[in-house]
N, C-alpha and C positions, 0 to 999 in steps of 0.2 A: 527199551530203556536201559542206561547204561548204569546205574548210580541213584541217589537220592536228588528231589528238588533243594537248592539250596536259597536260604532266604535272601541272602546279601545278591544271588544273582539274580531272583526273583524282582526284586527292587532296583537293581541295575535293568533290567529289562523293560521293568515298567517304566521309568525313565525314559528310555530310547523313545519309548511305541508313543509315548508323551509328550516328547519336544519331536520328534519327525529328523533326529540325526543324532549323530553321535557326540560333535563338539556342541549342539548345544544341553542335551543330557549331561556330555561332563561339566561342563560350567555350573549345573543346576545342583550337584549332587558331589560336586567336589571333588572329584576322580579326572586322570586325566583319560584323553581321546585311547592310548596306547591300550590303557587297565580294564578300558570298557568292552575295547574289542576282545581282551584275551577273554574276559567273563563270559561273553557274548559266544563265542568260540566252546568253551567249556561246558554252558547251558544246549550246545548244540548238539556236541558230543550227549549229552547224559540224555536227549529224549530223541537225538538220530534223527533228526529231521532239521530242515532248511528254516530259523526262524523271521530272519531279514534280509531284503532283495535292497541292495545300494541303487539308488534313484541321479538323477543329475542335481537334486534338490537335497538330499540326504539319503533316508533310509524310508523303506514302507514295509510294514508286516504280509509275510507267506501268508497262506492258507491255516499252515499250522502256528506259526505266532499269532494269527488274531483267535485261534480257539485256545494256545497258549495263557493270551495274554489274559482272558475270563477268568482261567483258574487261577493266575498270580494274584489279579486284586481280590478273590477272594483268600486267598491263603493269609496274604497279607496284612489284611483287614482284621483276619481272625487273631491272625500270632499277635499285632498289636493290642489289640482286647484281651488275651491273654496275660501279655507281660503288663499289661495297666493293671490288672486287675490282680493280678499275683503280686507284682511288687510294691502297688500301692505309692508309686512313686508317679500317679499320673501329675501332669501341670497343672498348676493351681491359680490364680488370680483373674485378670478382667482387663477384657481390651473393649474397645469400641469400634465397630464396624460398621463401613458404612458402604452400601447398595444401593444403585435405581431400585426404580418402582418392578420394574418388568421383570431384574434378574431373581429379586428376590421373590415374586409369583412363581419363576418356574424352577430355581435352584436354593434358596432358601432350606427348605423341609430337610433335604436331605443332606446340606451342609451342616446343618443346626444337629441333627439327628445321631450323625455319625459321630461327630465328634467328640458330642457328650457322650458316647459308648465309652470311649478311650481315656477321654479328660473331663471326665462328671464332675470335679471340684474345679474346673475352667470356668469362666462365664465370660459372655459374645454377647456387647450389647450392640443392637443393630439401630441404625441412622440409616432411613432410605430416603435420599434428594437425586434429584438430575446428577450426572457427572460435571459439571461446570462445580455445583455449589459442595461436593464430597471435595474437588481441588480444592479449594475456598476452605476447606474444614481439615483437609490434608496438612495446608500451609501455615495455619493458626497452629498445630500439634490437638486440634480437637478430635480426631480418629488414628488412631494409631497403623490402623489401615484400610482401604478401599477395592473393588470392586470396579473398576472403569470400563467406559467404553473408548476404542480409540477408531479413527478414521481406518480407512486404506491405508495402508503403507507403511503406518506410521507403527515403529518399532516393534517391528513383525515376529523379532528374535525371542520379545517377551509376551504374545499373542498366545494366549492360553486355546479359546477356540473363538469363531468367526459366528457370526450373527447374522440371518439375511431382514430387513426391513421391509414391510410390507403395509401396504397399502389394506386398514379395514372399511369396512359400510355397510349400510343394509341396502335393500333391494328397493326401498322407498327412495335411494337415490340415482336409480338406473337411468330416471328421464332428464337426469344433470349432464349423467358421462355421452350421452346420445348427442347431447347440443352443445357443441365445442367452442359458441358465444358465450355459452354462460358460466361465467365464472364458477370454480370448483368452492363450494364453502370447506375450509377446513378449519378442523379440531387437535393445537399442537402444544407440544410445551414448550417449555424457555427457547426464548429465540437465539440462546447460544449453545443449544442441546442439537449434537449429532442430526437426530427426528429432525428435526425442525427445519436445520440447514439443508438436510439432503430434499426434502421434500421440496422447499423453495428452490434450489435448484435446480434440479429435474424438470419441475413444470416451467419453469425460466427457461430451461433450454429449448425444453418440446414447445415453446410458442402457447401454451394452453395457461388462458389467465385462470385466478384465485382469487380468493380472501381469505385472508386471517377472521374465521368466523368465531369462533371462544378458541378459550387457551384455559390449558389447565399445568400446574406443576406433579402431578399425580398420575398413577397408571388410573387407579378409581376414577378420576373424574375425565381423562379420557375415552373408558371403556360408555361410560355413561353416556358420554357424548355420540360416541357412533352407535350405542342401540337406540337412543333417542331418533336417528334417521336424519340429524339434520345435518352433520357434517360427514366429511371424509375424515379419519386418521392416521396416525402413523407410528408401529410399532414395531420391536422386534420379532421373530414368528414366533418363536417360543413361548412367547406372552400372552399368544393371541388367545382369546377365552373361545370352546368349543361353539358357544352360541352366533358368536360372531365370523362374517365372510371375511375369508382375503380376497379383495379384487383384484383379479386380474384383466380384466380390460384391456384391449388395445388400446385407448383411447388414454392411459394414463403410464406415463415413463416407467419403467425399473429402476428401482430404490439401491444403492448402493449396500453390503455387508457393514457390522462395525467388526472389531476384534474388541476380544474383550480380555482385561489384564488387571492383575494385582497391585497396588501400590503403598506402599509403604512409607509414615509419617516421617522418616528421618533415617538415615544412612545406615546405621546400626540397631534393628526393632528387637524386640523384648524377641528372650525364645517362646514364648506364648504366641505373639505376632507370626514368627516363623512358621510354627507348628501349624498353625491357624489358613495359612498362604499354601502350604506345601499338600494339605486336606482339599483344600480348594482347588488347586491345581490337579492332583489324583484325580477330583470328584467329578470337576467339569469337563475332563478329555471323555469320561464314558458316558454321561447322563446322554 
């Protein structure tokens, strides 16, 4: 070790490991491509070791940046708990937040959690609908910000992390996936919900007919539906509850990733909104 950690490059660094390159970390964090490399240069020198390998796609962490990067979010996490609570200056007022069903199952607790560490006089009130109806609630100014999911491809630059969709069931519907005449029953939500499209889809391509057997707008009345045994459904893995299988089958296509991204009620958001986006973004590169 050559020197002390210092916070400001701490935070530039978590950045990088964040967005997967440099120009899109400076974009994020307001520095430019040139300031981040010298940071990046100077956090090298001070712990002597290799923290970024340049990729044809950007950047990916060493050996020692990904044991790096553990102790940063935690330093990090603390020095902000710190100065909220010494200076007494945390952010104060109420936005409204709005989540599917599924992210808020697996990301939720710990968004909610941390952030009341830092900003206890903040309040997040939460709205969980499909992402069709959060757009809907986006465009009116009734959330100030959202939680999306987005297809493949589609603006990848603001793709926080990737989703894989997975096929649930129980094992009472083993004698459906056997007989490739008999329609698949399936259990989906809104028919302009990601789920819903990929799964019709996919069995459209593979030849293997369906039915829209119940539909539910809710992760609850999905889950319900596939422990009930009567239908197939479709969710992202992270949501998936321990009691329930992922099938994997040959007998049934692979589900497409979504990405999943932040968005914001109008061009200019509250710095509570920021603050709010920038927790989220930290939170969901490591969960």
């Amino acid at each position: 070790m050559n020197g002390t950690l210092d916070i400001d490059l701490l935070r530039s660094f978590v950045a990088i490991a964040q967005a997967g390159s440099l120009s899109r970390a400076a974009q994020r964090i307001a520095r430019t491509q040139s300031a981040l490399s010298q940071q990046m240069k100077r956090l090298e020198e001070i712990v002597d070791q290799p923290l970024l390998q340049r990729t044809g796609r950007g950047v990916m962490l060493t050996g020692s940046g990904e044991r790096l990067l553990g102790h940063a979010q935690r330093i990090l996490r603390a020095h902000d708990e710190a100065m909220a609570d010494m200076s007494g200056r945390g952010l104060t007022g109420t936005i409204r937040f709005g989540c599917p069903d599924d992210y808020a199952a697996a990301f939720l607790p710990h968004l909610l959690r941390e952030f009341a560490i830092v900003h206890p006089h903040a309040q997040v009130e939460v709205i969980c609908e499909p992402t069709p109806r959060l757009l809907e609630q986006l465009s009116r100014h009734a959330l100030d910000l959202a939680l999306i999911s987005l297809p493949d491809g589609v603006d990848e630059l603001n793709v926080i992390r990737r989703e894989a969709l997975v096929w649930i069931g129980s094992p009472g519907l083993d004698g459906v996936l056997a007989n490739p005449d008999e329609p698949l029953p399936l259990a989906l939500s809104d028919p302009d919900t990601l789920d819903h499209i990929a799964a019709c889809d996919a069995l459209s391509k593979a030849g293997r007919a369906y039915r829209i057997a119940y539909a539910s707008s809710n992760l609850a009345g999905l889950t319900a539906l596939a422990r009930s045994g009567q239908a197939f459904a479709v969710m992202t893995q992270t949501a998936v509850p321990p009691d329930l299988r992922i099938v994997t089958a040959d007998t049934l296509p692979t589900l497409p990733s979504v990405g999943i991204t932040v968005k914001f009620d109008r061009a200019r958001p509250s710095h509570l909104s920021v603050a709010f986006a920038d927790h989220i973004r930290r939170t969901l590169a490591v969960l």
